[in-house]
Phi, psi and omega in degrees: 000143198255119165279155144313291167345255194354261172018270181321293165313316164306302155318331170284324198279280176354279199280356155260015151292310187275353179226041204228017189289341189272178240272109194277131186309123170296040159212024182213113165242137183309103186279168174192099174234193203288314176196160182244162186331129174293341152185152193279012198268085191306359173264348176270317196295150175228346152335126139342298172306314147332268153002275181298307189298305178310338158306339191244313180261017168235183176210140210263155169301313152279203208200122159296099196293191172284315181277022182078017205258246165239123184244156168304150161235238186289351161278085155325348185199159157206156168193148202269136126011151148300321180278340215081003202249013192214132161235135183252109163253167197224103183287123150001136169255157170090340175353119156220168203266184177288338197270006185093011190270168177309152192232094160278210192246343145336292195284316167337296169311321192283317197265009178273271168331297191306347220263346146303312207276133166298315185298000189217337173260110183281347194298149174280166157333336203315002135255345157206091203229358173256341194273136177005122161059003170284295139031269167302306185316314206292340175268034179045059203222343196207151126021094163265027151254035141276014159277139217282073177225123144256151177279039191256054161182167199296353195234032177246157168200124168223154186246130165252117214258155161289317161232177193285137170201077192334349222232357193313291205286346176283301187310338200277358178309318169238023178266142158249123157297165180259142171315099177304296168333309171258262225323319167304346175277308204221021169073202189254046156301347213282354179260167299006129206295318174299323183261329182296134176213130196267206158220285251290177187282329213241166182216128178327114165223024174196123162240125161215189188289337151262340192227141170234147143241118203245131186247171167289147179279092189304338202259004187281138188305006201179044190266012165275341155304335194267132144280019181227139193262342170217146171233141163261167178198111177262172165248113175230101175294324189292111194316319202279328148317294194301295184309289182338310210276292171348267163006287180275024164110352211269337193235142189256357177207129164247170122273167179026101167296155170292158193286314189302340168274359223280320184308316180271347152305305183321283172008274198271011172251329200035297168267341178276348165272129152238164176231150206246099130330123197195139202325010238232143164220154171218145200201190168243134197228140177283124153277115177298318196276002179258143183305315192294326162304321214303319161292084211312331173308290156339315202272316178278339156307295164001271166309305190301330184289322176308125191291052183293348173294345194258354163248000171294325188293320217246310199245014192214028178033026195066017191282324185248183197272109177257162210213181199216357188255158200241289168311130157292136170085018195235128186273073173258097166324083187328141181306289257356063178270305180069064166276125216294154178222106160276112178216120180295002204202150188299135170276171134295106183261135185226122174224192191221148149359153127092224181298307192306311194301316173297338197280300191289343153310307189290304180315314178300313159329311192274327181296302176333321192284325190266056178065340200281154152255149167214177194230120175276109138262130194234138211210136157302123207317350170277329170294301162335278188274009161290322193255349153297308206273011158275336145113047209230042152219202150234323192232101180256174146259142179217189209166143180205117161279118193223043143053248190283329202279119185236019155288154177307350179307295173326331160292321220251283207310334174286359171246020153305143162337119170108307210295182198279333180307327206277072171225048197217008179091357152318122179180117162203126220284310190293354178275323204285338172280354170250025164263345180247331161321321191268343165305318196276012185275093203275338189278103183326305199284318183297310193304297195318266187355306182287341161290349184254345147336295197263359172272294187331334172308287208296322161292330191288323179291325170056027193317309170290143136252120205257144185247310205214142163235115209254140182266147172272136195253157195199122166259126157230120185296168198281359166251016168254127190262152190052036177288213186199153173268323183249030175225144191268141183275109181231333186282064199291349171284004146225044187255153176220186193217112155244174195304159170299131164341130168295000000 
């Protein structure tokens, strides 16, 4: 069934095709993603889209640098413990919110807490699931001001961890604190375009259901820098839409062009199509708890049958990696036992639209020759992950971007105990014990090393079936300046717009 939305957004892609032909304002560059944030409230959001946007109007304790790696952000400094079990960051002087009021080390702690508390927070745990008491809070069992966090002077913040977690000052890359000040005024209307107030380089100043307008933030600690004085950001769902419009003039940045498209774009855009490496898998997630899976042996009959050169060729122009590995660059060899596969009954396949439906399609084909049958259901990714998380399939196909972050934790952690992944019937004590072993590891070679441990578990196991690891594609127009060839441009506050080509 066609939502409204569906609907709206469609209808907006129309008429801004059609009347959006003059001359693109120089002092506004033009968005064009797939949908927009479900809410600006980084403790609400759940969205892909959400995400990237909180990159431009929030600002992190750290910082994403230009090249994707760790920057100083609203901390100028941080350093650990001896033990590990304690981080002191050190705030930036002069720090004020957008309306102009003080930004201490108060309100962080205080945005700490909330972002923990079930009662004000849709976020899982996920970046402070080591710190002291988080847990018991999150399980509405403690406070939250029993989480291990303090103010004590206005520019110290220190986090007290239950265990060591080397990777601590990367994760703070996306916590944003919140106004304390208007959230206490006004709930959480405080993102409503009247109320919202920020740190980040952009400031909210129009929301609807198709459109953000983001003006520069004059108050950002590093607002001399920023060079683009406005963003529009439309929601055009349909990738073949998007691309068009794009084409014809209407968008100065697009994501995800159809897959199906990627050759003759590279082609006919030549720079302006770019591709990225980048963190993203696309796999299969076994339901465990259905008897007919439950054997890893079965599981791995599964996989081995599958063609991925043959779904990189037909549905990825040869663009993405095809792999037997959950990491890039890690060689896990299929088994080829190739072992008789008994299944009384059509497996269930649950996909979305659009390339994932030609993948199960294909896959069911490759399934068919070694006996199994299945059945496609295809649906809207909210209906997906409404019956993965009831646990209502046997077989989805899924994917996950996990946009600048390219350590393997980021790869590895979502099938963790907690991670947003871990809904599939999964549970093992030796994967989550070499997974917390490689959390606590602050030294890059050793951690990577431990990470590839705990993928080996998770692979012996076939807990996963992993298919593509897909690179991110971007049209970027000819007048936006300072992208990079190994970083995908999410970062827009170093981004510039000079005039268009005669």
């Amino acid at each position: 069934m066609l939502s409204r939305r569906t609907l709206l957004v469609a209808s907006s892609a129309t008429a801004l095709a059609a009347c959006s032909r003059s001359a693109p304002p120089a002092d506004l560059l033009r968005v064009a993603l797939s949908g927009l944030p479900d809410s600006l409230d980084p403790a609400r959001g759940e969205f892909a889209a959400a995400a990237l946007v909180y990159k431009q109007i929030h600002a992190g304790l750290t910082e994403y640098g230009p090249d994707g790696g760790l920057a100083p952000g609203l901390a100028e400094s941080w350093d650990v413990s001896e033990d590990g079990l304690s981080w002191t960051f050190r705030l930036r002087e002069g720090l004020v919110w957008s309306d102009g009021h003080p930004l201490t080390a108060e309100d962080v702690a205080w945005s700490a807490r909330r972002i923990v508390d079930p009662a004000e927070s849709f976020a899982i745990l996920g970046d402070f699931y080591a710190v002291a008491n988080a847990r018991a809070v999150h399980r509405g069992e403690r406070p939250s001001s029993a989480l291990g966090v303090e103010a004590p002077d206005d520019r110290t913040v220190i986090f007290r961890l239950d265990t060591p977690l080397g990777l601590f000052p990367i994760l703070m890359r996306e916590f944003y604190p919140f106004p304390r000040h208007v959230i206490e005024r006004v709930g959480l209307d405080w993102v409503r375009p009247e109320h919202i107030v920020t740190t980040g380089a952009y400031l909210m100043r129009e929301e609807s259901q198709l459109h953000l307008l983001m003006e520069k933030n004059p108050r950002f600690y590093d607002a001399g820098r920023v060079a683009i004085p406005a963003i529009r950001i439309d929601a055009v769902r349909d990738d073949s839409s998007r691309t068009r419009m794009f084409r014809a003039g209407d968008f100065d940045l697009a994501e995800n062009p159809p897959a199906n498209q990627i050759g003759f774009l590279r082609e006919r855009l030549g720079p302006r199509f770019q591709s990225f490496d980048a963190p993203i898998l696309r796999y299969l997630k076994p339901n465990h708890a259905r008897p007919e899976l439950a054997d890893p042996a079965v599981r791995k009959a599964l996989s081995d049958a599958i063609g991925r050169d043959f779904l990189n060729t037909s549905f990825f122009n040869g663009t993405a990696s095809p792999t037997h590995s959950v990491l890039r660059g890690t060689q896990w060899p299929p088994s080829r036992l190739n072992p008789p596969v008994r299944i009384n009954r059509p497996l269930e396949i649950r996909t979305t639209t659009g390339v994932n439906e030609q993948i199960a399609i294909a896959i069911a084909d490759d399934w068919n020759r070694i006996g199994v049958e299945t059945e496609l259901l295809v649906s809207y990714p909210t209906d997906l992950y409404q019956a993965v998380d009831a646990g209502d399939f046997d077989i989805a196909i899924a994917s996950y971007n996990r946009g600048l972050k390219a350590d393997p934790f980021f790869m590895l952690d979502p099938f963790a105990p907690g991670g947003f992944a871990d809904n599939f019937g999964f549970s093992d004590p030796d994967y989550a014990r070499l997974m917390q072993t490689a959390r606590e590891e602050s030294d890059p070679a050793r951690r990577g090393d431990a990470y590839r441990a705990a993928e080996h578990r998770l692979l012996d196991l076939q807990a996963v079936i992993p298919l593509l690891h897909d690179r991110a594609h971007w049209l970027v127009g000819e007048r936006l300046g300072g992208t990079r060839s190994d970083v995908q441009p999410m970062l827009w506050r170093d981004l510039s717009l000079s005039a268009p080509p005669a």
